[in-house]
C-alpha positions in Angstrom: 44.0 70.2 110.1 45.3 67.7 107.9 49.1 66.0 108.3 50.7 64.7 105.4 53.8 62.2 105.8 56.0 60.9 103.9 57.1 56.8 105.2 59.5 55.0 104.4 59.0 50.9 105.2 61.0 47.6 105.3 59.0 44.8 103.9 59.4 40.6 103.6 60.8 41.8 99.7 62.8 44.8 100.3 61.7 48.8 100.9 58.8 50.9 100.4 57.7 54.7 100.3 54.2 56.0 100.7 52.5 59.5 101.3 50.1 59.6 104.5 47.2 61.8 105.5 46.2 61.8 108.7 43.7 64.1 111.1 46.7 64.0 113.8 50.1 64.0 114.0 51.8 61.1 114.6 53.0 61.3 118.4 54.1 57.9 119.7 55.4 54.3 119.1 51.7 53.3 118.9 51.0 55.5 115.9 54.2 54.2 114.4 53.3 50.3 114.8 49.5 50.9 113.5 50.9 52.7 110.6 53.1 50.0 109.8 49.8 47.3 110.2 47.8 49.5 108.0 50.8 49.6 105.2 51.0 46.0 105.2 47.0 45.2 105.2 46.8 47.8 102.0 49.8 46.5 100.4 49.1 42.4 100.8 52.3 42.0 102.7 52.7 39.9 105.6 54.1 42.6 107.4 55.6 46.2 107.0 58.3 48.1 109.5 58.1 52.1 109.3 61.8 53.3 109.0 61.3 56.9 109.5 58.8 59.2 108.4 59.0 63.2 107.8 55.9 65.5 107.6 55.6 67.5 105.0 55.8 71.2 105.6 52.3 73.6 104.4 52.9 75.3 101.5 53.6 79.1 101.7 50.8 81.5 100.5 49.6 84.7 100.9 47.5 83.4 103.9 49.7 82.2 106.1 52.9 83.6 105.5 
């Protein structure tokens, strides 16, 4: 299963949003920190903080309603 998030950052210059994928959820402060690393590296920022971050619910279908 895939787990998409929506993040919300702090940067050196202000704020930021991105959309995640991931193969597992995000469970602890270590997720959180690496997340924010991997923002900053993609971005060239010298460093990103993670805010909050919500996962987005699956779409309703036929399938798994």
């Amino acid at each position: 299963m895939r787990y998409r998030y929506f993040i919300s950052y702090a940067h050196q210059s202000g704020y930021g949003n991105t959309e995640l994928h991931r193969d597992q959820p995000i469970s602890n402060h270590d997720d959180v920190a690496a997340i924010g690393t991997r923002i900053a590296a993609r971005n060239n920022l010298p460093w990103a903080c993670v805010l909050n971050f919500q996962r987005y619910e699956e779409p309703r279908t036929a399938f798994n309603e």
